[in-house]
TORBABA-104899 format. One record per atom (N, C-alpha, C, O, CB): y, z, x. Coordinates in steps of 0.1 Angstrom, whole numbers, padded with zeros to 4 digits, always signed. Glycine has a CB too. Example, Ala and Ser with C-alpha at 12.3 -4.5 7.8 and 13.67 -1.06 7.14 Angstrom:
BEGIN
-0057+0078+0132;-0045+0078+0123;-0033+0078+0132;-0033+0085+0142;-0045+0090+0113;-0022+0071+0128;-0011+0071+0137;+0000+0079+0129;+0011+0080+0134;-0006+0057+0141;
END
This chain:
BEGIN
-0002+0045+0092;-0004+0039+0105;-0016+0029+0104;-0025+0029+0097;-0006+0050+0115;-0013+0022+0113;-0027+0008+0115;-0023+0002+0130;-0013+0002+0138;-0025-0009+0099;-0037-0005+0130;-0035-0007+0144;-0033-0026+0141;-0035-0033+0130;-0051+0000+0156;-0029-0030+0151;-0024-0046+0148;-0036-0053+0158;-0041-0047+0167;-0004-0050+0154;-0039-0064+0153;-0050-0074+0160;-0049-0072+0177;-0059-0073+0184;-0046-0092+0155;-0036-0069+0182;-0035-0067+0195;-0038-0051+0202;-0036-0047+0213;-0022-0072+0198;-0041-0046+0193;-0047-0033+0191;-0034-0019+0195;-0036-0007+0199;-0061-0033+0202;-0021-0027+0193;-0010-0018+0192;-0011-0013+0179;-0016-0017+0169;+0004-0025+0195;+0000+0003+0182;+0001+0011+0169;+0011+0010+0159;+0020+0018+0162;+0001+0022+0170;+0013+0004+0146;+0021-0001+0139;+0023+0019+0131;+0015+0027+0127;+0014-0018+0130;+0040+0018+0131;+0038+0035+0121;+0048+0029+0114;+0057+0022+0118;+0043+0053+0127;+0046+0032+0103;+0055+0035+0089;+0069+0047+0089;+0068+0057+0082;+0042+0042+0077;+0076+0046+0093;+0088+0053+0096;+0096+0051+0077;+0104+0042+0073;+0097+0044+0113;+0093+0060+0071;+0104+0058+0060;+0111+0061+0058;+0119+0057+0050;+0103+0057+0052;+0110+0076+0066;+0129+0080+0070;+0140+0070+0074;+0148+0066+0066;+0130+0090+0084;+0140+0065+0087;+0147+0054+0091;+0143+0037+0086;+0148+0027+0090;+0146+0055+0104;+0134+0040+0077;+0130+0024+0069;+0131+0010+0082;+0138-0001+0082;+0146+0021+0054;+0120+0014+0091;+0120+0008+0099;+0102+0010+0101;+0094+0020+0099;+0131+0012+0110;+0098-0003+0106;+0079-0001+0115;+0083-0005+0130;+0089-0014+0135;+0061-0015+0108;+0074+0008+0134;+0077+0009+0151;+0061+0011+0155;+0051+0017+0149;+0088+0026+0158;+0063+0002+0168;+0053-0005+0171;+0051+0000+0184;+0060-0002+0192;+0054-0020+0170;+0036+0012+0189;+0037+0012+0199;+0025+0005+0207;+0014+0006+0203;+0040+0022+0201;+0028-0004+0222;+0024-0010+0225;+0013-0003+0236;+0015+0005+0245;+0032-0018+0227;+0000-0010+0231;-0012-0006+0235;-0015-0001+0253;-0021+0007+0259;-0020-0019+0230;-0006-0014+0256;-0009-0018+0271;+0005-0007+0278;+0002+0002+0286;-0007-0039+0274;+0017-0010+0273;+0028-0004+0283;+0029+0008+0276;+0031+0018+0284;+0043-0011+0284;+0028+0010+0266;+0029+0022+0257;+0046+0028+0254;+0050+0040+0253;+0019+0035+0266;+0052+0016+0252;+0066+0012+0251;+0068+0015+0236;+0058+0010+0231;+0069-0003+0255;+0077+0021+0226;+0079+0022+0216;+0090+0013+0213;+0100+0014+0219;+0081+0034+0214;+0087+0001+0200;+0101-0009+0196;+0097-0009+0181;+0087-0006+0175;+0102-0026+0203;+0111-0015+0176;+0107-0015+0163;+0110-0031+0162;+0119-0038+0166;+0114-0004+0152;+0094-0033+0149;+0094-0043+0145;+0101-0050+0137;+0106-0046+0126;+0086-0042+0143;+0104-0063+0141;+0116-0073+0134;+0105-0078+0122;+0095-0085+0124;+0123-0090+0146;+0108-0072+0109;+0100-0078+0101;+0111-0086+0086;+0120-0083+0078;+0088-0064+0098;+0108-0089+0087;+0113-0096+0074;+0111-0099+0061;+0109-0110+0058;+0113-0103+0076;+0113-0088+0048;+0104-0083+0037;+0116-0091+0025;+0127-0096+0028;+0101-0062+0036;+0112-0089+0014;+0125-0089+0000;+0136-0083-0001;+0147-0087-0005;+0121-0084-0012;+0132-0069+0004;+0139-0056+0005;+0148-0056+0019;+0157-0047+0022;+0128-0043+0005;+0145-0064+0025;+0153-0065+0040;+0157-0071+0045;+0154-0082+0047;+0151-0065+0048;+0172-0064+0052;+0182-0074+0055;+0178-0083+0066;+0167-0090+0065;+0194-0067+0059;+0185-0084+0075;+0178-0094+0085;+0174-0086+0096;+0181-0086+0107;+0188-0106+0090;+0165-0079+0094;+0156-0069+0105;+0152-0063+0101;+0149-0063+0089;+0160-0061+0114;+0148-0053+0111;+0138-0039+0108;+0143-0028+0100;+0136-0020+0093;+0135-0033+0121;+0156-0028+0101;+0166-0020+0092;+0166-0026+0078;+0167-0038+0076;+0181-0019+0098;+0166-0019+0068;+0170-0022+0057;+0183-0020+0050;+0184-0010+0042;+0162-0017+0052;+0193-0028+0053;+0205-0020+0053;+0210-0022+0036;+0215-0013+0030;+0217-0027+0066;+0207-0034+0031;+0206-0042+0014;+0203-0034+0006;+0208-0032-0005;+0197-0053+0010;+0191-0026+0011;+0186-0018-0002;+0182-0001+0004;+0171+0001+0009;+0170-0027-0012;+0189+0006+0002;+0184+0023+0005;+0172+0025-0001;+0164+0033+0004;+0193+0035-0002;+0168+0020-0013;+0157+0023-0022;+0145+0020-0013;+0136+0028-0015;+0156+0015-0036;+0142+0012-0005;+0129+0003-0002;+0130+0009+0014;+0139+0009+0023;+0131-0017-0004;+0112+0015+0010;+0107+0022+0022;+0096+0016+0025;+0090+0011+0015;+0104+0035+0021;+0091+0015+0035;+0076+0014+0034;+0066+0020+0036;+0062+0022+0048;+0073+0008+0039;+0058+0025+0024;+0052+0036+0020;+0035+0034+0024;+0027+0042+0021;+0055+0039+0005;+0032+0021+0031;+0012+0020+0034;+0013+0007+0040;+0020-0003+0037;-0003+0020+0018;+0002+0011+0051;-0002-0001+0059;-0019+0000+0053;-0026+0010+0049;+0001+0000+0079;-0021-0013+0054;-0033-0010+0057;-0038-0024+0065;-0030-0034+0064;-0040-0006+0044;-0053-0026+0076;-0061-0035+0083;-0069-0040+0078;-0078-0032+0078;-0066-0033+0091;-0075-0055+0072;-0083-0059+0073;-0094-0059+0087;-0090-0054+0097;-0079-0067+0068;-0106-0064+0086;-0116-0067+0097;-0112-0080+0105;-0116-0083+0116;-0130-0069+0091;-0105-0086+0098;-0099-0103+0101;-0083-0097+0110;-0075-0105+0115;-0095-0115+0079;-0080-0084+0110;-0067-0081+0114;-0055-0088+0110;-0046-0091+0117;-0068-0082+0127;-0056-0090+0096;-0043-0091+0085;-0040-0075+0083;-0046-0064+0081;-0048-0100+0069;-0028-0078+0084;-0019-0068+0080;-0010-0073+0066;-0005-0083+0062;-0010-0065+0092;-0012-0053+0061;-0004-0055+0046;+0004-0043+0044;+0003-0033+0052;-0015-0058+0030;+0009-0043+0038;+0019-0030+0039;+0029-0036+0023;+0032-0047+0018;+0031-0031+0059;+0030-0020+0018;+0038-0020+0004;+0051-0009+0010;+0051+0000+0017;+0026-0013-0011;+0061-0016+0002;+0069-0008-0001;+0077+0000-0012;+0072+0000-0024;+0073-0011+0004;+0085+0004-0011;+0086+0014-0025;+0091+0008-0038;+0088+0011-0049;+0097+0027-0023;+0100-0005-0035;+0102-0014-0049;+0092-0019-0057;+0093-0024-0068;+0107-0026-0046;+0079-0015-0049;+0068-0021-0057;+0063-0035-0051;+0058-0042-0060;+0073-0022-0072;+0064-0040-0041;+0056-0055-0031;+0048-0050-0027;+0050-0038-0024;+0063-0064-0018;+0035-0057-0026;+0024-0053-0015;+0026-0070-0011;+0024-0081-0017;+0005-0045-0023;+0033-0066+0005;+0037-0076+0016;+0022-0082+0027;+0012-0074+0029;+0051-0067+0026;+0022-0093+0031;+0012-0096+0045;+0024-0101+0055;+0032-0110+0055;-0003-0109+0042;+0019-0092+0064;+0029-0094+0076;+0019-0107+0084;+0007-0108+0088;+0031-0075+0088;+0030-0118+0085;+0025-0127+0095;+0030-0124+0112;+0038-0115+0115;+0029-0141+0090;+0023-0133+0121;+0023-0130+0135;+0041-0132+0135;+0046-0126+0145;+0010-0143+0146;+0050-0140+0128;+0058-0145+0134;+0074-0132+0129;+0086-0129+0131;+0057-0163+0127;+0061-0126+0122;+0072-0114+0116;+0077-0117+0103;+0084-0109+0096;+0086-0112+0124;+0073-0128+0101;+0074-0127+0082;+0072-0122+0073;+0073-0110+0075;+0071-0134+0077;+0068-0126+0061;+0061-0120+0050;+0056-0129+0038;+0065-0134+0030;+0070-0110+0045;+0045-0130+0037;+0044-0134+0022;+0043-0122+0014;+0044-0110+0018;+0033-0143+0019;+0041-0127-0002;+0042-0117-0008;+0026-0116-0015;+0021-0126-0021;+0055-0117-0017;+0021-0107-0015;+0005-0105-0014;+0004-0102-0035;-0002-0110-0043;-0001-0086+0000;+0009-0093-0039;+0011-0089-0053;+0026-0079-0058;+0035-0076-0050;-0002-0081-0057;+0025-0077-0068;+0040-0068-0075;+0052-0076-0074;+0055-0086-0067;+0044-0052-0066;+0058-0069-0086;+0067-0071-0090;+0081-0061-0091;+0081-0051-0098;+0062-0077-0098;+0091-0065-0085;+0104-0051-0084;+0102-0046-0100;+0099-0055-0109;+0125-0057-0080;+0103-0035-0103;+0105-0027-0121;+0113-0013-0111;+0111-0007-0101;+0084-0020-0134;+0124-0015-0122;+0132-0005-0118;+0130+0006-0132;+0137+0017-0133;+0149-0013-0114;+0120+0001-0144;+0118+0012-0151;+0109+0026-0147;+0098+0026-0141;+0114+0007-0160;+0115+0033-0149;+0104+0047-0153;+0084+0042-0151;+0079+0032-0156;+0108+0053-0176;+0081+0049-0146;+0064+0047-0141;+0055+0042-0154;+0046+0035-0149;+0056+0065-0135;+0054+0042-0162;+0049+0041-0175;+0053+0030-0186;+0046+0024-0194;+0054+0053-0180;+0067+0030-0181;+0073+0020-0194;+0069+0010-0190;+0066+0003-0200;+0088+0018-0197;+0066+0002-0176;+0066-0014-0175;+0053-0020-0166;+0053-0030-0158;+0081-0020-0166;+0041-0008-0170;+0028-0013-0160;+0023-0025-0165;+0023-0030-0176;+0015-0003-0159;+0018-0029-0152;+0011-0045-0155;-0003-0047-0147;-0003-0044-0135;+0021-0058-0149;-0011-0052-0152;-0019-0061-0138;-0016-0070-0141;-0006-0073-0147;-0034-0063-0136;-0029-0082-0134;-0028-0095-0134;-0017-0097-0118;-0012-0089-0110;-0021-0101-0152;-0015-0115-0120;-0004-0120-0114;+0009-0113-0116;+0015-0111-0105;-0003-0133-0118;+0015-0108-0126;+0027-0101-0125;+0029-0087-0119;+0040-0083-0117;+0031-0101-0137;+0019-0082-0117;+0017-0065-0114;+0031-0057-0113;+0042-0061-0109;+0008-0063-0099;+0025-0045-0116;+0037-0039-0110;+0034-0025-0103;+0023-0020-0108;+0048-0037-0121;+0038-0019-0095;+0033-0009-0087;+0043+0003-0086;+0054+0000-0081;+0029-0014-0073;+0041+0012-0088;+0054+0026-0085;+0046+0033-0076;+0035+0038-0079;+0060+0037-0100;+0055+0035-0060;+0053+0044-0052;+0039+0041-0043;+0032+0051-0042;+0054+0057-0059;+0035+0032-0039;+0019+0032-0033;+0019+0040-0023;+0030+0040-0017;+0011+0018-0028;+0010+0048-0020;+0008+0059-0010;-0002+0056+0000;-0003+0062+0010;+0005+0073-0016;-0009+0048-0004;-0018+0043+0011;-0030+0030+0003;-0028+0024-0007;-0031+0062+0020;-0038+0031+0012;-0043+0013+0011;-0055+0010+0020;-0055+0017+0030;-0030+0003+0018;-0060+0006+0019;-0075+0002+0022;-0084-0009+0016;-0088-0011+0005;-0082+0013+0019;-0087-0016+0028;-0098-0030+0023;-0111-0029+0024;-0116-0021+0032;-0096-0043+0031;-0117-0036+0017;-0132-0034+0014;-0141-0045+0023;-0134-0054+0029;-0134-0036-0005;-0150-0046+0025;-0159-0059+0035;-0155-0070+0030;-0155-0079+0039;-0176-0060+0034;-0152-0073+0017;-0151-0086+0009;-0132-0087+0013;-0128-0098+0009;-0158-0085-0012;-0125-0082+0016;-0116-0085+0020;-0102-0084+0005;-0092-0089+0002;-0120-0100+0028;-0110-0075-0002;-0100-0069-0015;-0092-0056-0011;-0097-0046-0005;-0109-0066-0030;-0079-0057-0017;-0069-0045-0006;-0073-0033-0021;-0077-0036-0033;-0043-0052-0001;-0072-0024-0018;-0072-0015-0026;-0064-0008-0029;-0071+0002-0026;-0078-0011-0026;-0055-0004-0032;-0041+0006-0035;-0040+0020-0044;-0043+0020-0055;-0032-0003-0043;-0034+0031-0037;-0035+0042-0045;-0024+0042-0051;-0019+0053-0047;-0038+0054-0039;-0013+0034-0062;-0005+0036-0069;-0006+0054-0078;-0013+0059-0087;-0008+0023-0076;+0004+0057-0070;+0005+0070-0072;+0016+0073-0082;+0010+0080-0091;+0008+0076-0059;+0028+0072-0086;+0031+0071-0096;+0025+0065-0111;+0027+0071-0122;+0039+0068-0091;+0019+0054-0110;+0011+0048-0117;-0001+0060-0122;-0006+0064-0133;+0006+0034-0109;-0002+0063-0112;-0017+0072-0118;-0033+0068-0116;-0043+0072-0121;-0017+0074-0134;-0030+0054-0106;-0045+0041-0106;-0046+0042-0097;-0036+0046-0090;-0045+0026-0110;-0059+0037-0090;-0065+0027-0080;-0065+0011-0086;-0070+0006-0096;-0081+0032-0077;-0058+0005-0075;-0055-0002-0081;-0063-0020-0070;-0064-0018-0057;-0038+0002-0083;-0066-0028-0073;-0078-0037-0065;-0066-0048-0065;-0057-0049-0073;-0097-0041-0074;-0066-0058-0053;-0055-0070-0055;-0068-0078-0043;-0072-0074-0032;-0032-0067-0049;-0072-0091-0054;-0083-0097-0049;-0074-0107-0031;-0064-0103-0025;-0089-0110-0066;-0079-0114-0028;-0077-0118-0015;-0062-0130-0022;-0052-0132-0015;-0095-0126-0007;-0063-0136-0035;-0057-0142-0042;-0045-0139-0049;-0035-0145-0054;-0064-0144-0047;-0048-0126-0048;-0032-0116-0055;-0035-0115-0066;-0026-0116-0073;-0017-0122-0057;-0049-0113-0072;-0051-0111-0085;-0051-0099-0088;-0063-0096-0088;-0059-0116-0089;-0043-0088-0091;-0044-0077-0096;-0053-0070-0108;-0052-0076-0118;-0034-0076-0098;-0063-0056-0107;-0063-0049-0114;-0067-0035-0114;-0073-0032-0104;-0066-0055-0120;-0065-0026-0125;-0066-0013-0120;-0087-0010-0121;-0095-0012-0130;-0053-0003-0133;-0089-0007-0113;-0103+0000-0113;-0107+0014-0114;-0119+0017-0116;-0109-0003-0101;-0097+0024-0113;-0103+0037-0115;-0082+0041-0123;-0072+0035-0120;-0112+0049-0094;-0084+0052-0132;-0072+0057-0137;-0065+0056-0149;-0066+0044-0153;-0064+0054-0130;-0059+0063-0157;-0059+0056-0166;-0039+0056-0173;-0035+0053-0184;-0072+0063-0175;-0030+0061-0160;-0023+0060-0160;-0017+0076-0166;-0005+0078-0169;-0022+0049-0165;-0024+0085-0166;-0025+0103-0167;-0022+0107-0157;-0028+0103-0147;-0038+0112-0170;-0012+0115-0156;-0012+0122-0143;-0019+0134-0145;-0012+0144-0144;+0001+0124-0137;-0031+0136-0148;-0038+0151-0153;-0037+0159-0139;-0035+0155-0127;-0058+0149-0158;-0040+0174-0144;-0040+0182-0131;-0050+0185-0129;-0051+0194-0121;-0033+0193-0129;-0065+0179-0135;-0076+0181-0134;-0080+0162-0133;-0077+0154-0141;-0082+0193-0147;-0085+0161-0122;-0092+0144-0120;-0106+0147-0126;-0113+0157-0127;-0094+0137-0099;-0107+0132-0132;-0118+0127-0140;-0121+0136-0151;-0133+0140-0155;-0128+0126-0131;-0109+0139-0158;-0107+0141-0173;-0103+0135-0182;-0092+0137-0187;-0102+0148-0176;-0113+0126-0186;-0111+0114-0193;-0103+0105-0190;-0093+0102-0195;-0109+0115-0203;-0110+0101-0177;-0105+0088-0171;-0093+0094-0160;-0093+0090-0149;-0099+0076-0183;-0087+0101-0163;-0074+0101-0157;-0076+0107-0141;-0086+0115-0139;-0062+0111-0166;-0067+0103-0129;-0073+0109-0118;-0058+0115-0110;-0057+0117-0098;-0082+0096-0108;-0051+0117-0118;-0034+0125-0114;-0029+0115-0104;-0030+0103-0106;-0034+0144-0106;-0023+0120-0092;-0014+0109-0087;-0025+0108-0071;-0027+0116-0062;+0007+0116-0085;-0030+0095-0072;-0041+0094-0058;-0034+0091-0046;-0025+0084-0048;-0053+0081-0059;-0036+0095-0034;-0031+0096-0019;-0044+0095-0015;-0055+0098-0019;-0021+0111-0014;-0040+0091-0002;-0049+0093+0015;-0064+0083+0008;-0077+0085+0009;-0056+0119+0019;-0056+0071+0004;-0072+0062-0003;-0076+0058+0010;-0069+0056+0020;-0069+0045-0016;-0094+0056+0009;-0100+0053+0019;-0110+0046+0018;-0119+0053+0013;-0103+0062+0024;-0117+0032+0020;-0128+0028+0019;-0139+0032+0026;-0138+0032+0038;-0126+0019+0021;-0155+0037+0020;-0165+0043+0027;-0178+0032+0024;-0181+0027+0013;-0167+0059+0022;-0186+0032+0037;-0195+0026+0035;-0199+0016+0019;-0196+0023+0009;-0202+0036+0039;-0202+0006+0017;-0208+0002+0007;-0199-0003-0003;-0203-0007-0014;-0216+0012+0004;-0187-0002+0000;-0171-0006-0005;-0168+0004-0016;-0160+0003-0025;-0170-0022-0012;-0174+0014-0014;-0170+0026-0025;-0158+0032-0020;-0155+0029-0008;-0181+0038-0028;-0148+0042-0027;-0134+0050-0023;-0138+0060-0024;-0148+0063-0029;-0120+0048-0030;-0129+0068-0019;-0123+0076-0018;-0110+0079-0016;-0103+0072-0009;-0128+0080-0014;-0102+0093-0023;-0090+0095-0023;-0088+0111-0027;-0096+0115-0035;-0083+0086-0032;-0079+0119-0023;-0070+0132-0029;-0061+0122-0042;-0056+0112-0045;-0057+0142-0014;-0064+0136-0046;-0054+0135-0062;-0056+0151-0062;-0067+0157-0059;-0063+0123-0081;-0045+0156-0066;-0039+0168-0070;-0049+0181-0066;-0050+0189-0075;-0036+0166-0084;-0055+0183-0055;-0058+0191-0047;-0074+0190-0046;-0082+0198-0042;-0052+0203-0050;-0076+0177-0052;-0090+0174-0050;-0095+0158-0044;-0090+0148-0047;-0098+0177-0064;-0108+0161-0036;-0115+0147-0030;-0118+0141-0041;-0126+0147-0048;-0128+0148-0021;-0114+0132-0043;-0122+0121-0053;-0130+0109-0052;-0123+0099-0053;-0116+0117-0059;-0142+0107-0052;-0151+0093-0046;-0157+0086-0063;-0160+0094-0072;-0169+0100-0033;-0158+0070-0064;-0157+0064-0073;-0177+0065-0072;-0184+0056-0077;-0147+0050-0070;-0183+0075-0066;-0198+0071-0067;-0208+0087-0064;-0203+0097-0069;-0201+0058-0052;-0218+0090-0059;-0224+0099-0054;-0220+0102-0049;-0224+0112-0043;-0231+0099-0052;
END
């Protein structure tokens, strides 16, 4: 969930592969006409069953971004469009076809968070990373080492990261496999 520049509540519905928007002022529930790779011509995704959308997250500037499960990390414009922010579709296995850089590739992102400098941050959960995509789309991984260990921060590895969060001072935090994990003190 995220709130949109008009201070309505945008939710991630990935059961019905739809974002429903509720409005601040009437407190009316609709779903958003958005327009992604993965989507047909609406809010429904009727083209591809595979493609959910799994994280929003807000800048301070009230850009919106949101990934879905093919692996796009999307920016929703005002008009309901989309550019495409980073990733690339891989229909391989989690492991076989990781990337940074411009080509990236992402399996399953579970949530999302921006930093003061306006870099989105991604808990690529299948991947096993935290993963940074500059304002540019420049991808790379900053904490993980592609392990899914059942113990985080055993040599490097941080298992599969959820519920990522930016704290004070642009440091993270995240759960990974039944533990808090912060990149600092």
């Amino acid at each position: 969930m995220t709130l949109d520049p008009e201070g309505n509540l945008l939710i991630a519905d990935s059961r019905c592969a739809r974002i429903w928007k509720l409005d601040a002022v009437t407190n009316l529930v609709s779903a958003l006409d958005v327009k992604a790779p993965c989507v047909g011509s609406g809010p429904v995704f009727p083209d591809r069953a595979d493609c959910e959308v799994t994280a929003f997250a807000r800048d301070r500037k009230g850009m919106i971004a949101f990934a879905v499960s093919t692996g796009h990390i999307l920016r929703l414009q005002p008009d309901g469009t989309t550019i495409s922010l980073a990733g690339k579709e891989s229909s391989a296995p989690s492991f076989q076809e990781f990337r940074d850089g411009n080509n990236a590739t992402f399996k399953r992102p579970d949530s999302m968070a921006f930093d003061d400098e306006g870099n989105l941050y991604v808990a690529d959960t299948e991947n096993a990373r935290i993963r940074k995509v500059t304002p540019s789309g420049y991808v790379s991984t900053v904490m993980g080492t592609g392990v899914q260990a059942l113990r985080p921060g055993l040599n490097g590895a941080i298992g599969k990261p959820r519920s990522l969060i930016t704290l004070p001072g642009n440091r993270l935090a995240f759960i990974s496999e039944n533990a808090i994990v912060t990149d600092g003190p």
